[in-house]
C-alpha positions in Angstrom: -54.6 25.3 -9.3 -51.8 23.3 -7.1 -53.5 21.5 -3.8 -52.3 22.9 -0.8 -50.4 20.3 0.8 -51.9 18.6 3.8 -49.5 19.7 6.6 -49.9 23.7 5.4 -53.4 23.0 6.0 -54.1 25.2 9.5 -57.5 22.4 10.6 -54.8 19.9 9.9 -52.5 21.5 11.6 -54.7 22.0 14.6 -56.0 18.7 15.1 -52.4 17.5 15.2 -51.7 20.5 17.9 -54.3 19.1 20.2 -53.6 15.7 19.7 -49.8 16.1 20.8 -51.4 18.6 23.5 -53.4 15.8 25.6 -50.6 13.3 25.1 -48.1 16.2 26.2 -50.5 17.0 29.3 -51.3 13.1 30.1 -47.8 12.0 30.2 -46.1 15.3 31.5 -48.4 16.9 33.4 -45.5 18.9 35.2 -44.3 20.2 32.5 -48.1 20.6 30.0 -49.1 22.9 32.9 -46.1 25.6 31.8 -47.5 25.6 28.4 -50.6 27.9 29.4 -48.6 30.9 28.6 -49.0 29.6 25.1 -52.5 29.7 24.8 -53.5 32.8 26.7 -50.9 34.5 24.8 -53.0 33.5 21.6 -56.7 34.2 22.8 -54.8 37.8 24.0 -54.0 38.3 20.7 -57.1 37.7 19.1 -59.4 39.9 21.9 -56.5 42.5 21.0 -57.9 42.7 17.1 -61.7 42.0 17.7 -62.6 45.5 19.0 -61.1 47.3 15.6 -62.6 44.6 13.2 -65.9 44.7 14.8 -66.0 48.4 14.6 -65.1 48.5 11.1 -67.3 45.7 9.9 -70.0 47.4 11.8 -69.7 50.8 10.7 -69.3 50.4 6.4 -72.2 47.7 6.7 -74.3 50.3 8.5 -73.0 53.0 6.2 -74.0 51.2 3.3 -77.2 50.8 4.2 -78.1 54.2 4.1 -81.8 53.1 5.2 -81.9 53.3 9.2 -85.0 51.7 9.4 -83.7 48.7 8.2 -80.8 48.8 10.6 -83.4 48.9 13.1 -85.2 46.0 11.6 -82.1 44.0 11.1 -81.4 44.5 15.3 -85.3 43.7 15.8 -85.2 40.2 14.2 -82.2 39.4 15.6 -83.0 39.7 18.7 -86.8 38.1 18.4 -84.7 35.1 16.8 -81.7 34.8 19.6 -85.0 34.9 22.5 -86.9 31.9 20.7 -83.4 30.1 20.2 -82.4 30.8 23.7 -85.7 29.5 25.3 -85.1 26.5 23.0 -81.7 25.7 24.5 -82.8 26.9 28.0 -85.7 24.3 27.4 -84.0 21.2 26.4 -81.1 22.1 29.2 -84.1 21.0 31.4 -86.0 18.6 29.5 -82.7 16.4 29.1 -81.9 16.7 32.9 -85.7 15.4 33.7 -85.0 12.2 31.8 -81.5 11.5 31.8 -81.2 12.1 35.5 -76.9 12.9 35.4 -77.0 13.6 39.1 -79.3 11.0 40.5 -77.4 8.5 43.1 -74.8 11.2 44.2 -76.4 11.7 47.3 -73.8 14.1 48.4 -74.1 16.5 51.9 -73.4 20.2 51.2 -72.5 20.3 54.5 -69.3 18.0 53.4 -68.0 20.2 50.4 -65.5 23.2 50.6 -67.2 26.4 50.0 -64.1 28.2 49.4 -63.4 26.6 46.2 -65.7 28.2 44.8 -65.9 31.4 46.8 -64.5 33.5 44.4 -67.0 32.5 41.3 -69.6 33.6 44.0 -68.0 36.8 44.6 -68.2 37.8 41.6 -71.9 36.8 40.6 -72.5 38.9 43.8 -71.1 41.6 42.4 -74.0 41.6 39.5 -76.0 44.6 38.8 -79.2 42.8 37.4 -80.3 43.8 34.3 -80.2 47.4 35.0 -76.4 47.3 35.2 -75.7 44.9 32.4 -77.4 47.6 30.0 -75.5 50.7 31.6 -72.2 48.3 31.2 -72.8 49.1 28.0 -72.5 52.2 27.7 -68.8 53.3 27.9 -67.2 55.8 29.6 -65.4 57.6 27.2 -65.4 56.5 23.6 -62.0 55.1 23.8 -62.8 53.3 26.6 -65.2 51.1 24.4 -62.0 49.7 22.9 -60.2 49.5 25.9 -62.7 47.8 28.0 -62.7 44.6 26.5 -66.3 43.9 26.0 -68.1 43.4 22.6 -71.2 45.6 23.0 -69.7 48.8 24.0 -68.1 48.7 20.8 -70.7 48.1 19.1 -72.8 50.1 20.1 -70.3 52.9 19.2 -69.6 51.4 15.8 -73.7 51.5 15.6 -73.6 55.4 16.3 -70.3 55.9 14.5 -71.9 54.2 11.3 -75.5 55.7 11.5 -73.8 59.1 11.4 -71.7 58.3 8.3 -74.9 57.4 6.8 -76.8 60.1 7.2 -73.8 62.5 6.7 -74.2 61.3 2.6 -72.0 62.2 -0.2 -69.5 64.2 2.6 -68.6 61.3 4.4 -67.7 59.0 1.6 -63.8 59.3 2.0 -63.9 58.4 5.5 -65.7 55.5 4.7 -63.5 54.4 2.4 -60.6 54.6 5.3 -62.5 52.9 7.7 -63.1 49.9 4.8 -59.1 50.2 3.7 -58.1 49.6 7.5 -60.7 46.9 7.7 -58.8 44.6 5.1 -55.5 45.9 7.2 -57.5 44.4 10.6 -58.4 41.1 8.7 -55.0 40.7 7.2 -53.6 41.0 10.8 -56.3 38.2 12.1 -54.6 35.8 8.9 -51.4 36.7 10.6 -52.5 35.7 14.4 -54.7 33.3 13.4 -51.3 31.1 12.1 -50.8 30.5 15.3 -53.8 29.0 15.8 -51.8 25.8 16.4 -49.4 26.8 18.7 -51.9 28.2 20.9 -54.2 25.0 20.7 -51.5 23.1 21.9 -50.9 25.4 24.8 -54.4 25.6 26.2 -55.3 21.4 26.0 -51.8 20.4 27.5 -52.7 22.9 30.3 -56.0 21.6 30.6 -55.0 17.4 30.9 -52.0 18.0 32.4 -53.7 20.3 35.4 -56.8 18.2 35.7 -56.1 15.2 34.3 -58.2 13.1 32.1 -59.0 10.7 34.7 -61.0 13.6 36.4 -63.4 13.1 34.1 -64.2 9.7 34.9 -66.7 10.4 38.0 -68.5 13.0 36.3 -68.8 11.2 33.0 -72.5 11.0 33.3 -73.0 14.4 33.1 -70.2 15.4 30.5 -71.8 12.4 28.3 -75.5 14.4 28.7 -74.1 17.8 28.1 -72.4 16.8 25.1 -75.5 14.6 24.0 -77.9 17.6 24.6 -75.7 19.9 22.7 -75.0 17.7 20.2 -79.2 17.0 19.9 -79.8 20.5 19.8 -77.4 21.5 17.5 -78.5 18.3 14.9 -82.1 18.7 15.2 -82.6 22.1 16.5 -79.9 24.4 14.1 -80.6 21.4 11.6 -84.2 21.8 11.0 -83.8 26.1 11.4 -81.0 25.5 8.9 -82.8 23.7 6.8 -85.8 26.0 6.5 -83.7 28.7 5.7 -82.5 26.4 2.3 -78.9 25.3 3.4 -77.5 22.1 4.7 -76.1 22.6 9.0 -73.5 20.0 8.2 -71.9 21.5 5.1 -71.7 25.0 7.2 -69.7 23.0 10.1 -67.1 21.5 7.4 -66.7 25.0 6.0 -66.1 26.7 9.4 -64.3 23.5 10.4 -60.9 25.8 10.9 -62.7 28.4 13.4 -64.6 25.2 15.5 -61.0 23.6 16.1 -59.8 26.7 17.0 -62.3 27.0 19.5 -62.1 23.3 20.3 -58.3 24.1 21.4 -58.7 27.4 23.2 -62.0 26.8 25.0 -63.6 30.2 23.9 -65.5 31.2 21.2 -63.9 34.9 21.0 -60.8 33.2 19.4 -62.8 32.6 16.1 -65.1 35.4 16.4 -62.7 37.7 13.2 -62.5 34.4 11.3 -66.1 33.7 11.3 -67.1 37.1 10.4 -65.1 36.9 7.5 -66.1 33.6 6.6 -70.2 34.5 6.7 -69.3 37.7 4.5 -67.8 34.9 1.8 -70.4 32.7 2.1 -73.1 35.4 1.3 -73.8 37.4 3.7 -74.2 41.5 3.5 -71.2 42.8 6.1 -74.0 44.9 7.6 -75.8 41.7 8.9 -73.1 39.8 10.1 -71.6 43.1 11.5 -74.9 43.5 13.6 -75.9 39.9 14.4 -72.6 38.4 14.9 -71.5 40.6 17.8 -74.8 40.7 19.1 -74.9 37.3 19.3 -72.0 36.7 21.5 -73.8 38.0 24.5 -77.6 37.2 23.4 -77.3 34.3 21.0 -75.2 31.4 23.7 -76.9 28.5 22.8 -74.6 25.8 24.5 -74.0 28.4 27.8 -78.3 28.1 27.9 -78.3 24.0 27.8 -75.6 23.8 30.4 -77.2 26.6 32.8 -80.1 24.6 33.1 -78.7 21.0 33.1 -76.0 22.0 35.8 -78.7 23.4 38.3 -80.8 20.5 37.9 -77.9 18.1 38.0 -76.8 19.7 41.6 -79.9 19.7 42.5 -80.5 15.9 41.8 -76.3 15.2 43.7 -78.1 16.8 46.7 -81.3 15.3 46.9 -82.8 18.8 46.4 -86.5 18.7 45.2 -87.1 21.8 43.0 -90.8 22.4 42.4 -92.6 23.2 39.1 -93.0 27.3 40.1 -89.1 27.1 40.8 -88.0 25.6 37.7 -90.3 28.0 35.7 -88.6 30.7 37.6 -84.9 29.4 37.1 -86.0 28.9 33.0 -86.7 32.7 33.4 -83.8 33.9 35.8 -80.8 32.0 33.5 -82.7 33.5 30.3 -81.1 36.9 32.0 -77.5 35.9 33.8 -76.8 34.2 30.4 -76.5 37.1 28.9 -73.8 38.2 30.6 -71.6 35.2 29.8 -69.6 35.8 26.7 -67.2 33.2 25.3 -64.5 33.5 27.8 -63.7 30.3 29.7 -64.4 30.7 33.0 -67.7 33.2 32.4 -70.4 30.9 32.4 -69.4 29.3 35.5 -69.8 32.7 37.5 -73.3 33.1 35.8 -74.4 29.8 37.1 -73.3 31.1 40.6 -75.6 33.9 39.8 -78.6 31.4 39.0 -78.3 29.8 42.1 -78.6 32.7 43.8 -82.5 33.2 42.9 -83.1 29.4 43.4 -81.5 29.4 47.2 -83.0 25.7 48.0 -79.6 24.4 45.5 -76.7 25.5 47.8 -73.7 27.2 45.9 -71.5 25.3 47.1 -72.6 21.9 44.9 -70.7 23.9 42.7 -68.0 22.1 44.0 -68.9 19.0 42.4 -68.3 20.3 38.6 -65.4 22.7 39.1 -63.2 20.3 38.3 -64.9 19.4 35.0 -66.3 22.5 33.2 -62.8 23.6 31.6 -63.7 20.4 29.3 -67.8 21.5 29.4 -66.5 24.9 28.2 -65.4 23.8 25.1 -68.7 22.0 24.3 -70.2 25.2 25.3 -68.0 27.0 23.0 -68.5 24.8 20.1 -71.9 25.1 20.5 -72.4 29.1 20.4 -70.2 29.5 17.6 -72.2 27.2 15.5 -75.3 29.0 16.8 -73.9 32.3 16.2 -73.2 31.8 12.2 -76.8 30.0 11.4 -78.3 33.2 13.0 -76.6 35.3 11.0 -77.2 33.2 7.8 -80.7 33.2 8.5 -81.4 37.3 9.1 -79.1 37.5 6.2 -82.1 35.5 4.6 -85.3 36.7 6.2 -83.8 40.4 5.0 -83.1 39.0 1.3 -79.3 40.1 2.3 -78.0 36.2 1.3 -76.2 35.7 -1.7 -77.5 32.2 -2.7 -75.2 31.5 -5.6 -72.4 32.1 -3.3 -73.9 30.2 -0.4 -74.1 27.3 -2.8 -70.8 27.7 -4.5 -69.0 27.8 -0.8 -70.7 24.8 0.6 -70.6 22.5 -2.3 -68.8 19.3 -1.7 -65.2 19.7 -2.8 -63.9 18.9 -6.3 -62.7 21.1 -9.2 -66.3 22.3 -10.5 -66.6 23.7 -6.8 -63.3 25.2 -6.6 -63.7 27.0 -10.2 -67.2 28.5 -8.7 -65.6 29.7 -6.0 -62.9 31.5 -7.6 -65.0 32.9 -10.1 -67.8 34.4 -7.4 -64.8 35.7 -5.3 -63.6 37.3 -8.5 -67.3 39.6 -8.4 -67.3 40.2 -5.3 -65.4 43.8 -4.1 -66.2 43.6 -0.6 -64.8 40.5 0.3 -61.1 41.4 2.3 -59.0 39.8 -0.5 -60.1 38.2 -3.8 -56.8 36.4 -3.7 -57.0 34.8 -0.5 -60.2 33.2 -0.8 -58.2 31.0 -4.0 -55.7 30.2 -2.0 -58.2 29.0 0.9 -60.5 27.6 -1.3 
């Protein structure tokens, strides 16, 4: 089989996007700040297609289950394993604030900062419902508002009802299922289609991002950029390593093989812009389309690994600018309080910013308007935080796939084998046995 040349390669073409993008935005700032059209118009597309692919995923995984205990197990362990990874993250946020010290020697007045720039992040933390109101939220009104909505867990939990009843309706409901799995390979051939543009919208999004804040911006706030990304990148090596490992795969072989989705995200700044992709991709590598249906949407709102370390490491960090002494009670209470607002960050740029607002609120000795001090700089923390939940996101799903014996090992192998021809032959010959993958074809051509 020919080699795909290099520059039809869409990583490739990515990296190249976002390279041209801060050189674009450094040099032209002007001009870098019109291309944000570019990439909002990308991330709209994707949100636009996430809702019907996660609702068909969702319901022919649950469907072909047909055992509704183990749907319930399936949800149970993934949420006892997003808790202990979450109080992980949340954990090392503060351990690595504690020793590293990003905000010692600021010594900055509250007093002297403008609360106004951040007055509307604090607005809308204020408008939070606790955690009574983030589980109504997810309830929808009508059952086409689920899709219209925007949010992940309304639609799933209507693709959770939607599927259970399919399932227990048997041997009559077979031809819808059989729909709903024909207009799932429709959905994923669309997400091919938007996800070409993966490039253009890369380029978009970083020129926006140097050319409005500039990378010089980063230079006072280095420090704590350089801890976030060291924690992250610690967590991620040892933490997902070690987890990854345990569960009989290598974490660096799974990066290289979602290496297109993480660049993706790298360029747009939110995880949602790679959440069909990946999906798709943990169904190829082995995983039953019921688990990754469940834990993969799940996990955008329970499993944010990277949006845990930075909570943490931001409140401490303001604290330390300030000269604000946080006692041992008040850190165990803000370990507790972010394990909540998290949750209601998803991967949108811009979310867990407001949720930190809404930490700060339950530990008033930090004044909200420190905040000040990193609004400049968490566009470029955002993408770390990104980076880091997607990551986190497909090792949780490879793992439930493999505490429920739902993990195809051969193809798990096969897919993150080093590259050569022996690989590529396996590849092609385990897509060739497997029916529910979206298109046999396609994974020789990506392979």
């Amino acid at each position: 089989m020919k080699r795909k040349p290099l520059y039809k390669v869409l990583y490739v073409q990515v990296i190249v996007a976002i390279v041209i993008g801060v050189a674009f935005g450094h040099y032209w700032p002007t001009h870098a700040v019109a291309m944000k059209p570019l990439g909002d118009a990308f991330i709209k597309l994707v949100r636009m297609i996430i809702s019907p692919v996660i609702f068909c995923t969702v319901v022919t995984g649950i469907a072909s289950m047909h055992d509704m205990r183990k749907v319930g197990r399936v949800g149970g362990k993934a949420l006892l394993y997003f808790e202990v990874v979450s109080t992980l993250a949340l954990a090392i946020g503060l351990l690595a604030a504690h020793v590293l010290q990003p905000g010692a020697g600021f010594n900055v007045d509250p007093a002297t900062l403008d609360a106004g720039a951040v007055s509307s992040y604090t607005a809308q933390a204020a408008h939070g419902e606790g955690l009574a109101g983030f589980f109504m939220h997810i309830i929808p009104e009508t059952f086409a508002g689920a899709f219209t909505q925007g949010d992940i867990l309304p639609v799933l939990l209507i693709a959770m009802l939607f599927g259970t009843a399919l399932a227990v309706m048997g041997e009559p409901a077979k031809p819808l299922i059989g729909l709903i799995e024909l207009l799932s390979k429709t959905f994923f051939r669309i997400v091919r289609m938007i996800t070409s543009l993966a490039p253009l919208g890369a380029f978009g999004a970083i020129a926006f991002t140097i050319g409005k804040y500039g990378i010089v911006s980063l230079l006072p706030m280095m420090k704590l950029i350089g801890t976030f990304y060291l924690t992250a990148f610690l967590f991620v090596s040892c933490g997902l390593g070690l987890i990854a490992r345990a569960c009989g795969f290598s974490l660096w072989r799974f990066v290289v093989y979602i290496k297109d989705e993480l660049l993706i995200v790298l360029g747009t700044s939110t995880s949602e812009a790679a959440l069909p992709q990946l999906m798709e991709k943990l169904e190829r590598l082995g995983c039953s389309r019921g688990i990754v249906g469940l834990v993969v949407p799940t996990g955008y709102s329970f499993n944010l690994d990277g949006t845990n370390i930075y909570m943490t490491l931001a409140v401490l960090f303001l604290a330390q600018a300030t000269n604000t002494h946080l006692t041992l009670t008040q850190e165990i209470t803000l370990l507790a309080v972010t394990m909540l607002t998290s949750k209601g960050s998803t991967g949108v740029t811009g979310a867990g910013f407001i949720t930190l607002a809404a930490s700060l609120s339950v530990v008033p000795t930090v004044p909200v308007t420190a905040m000040v001090l990193i609004l400049g700089i968490d566009r470029f923390m955002s993408e770390c935080r990104a980076l880091t939940n997607t990551m986190g996101n497909g090792v949780a799903s490879i793992v439930i796939a493999a505490w429920e014996k739902e993990l195809d090992r051969d193809r798990l192998k096969a897919a993150l084998a080093k590259p050569g021809r022996g690989v590529l032959a396996a590849q092609v010959e385990v897509a060739a046995t497997v029916n529910s993958m979206p298109e046999r074809e396609e994974v020789q051509r990506s392979a």
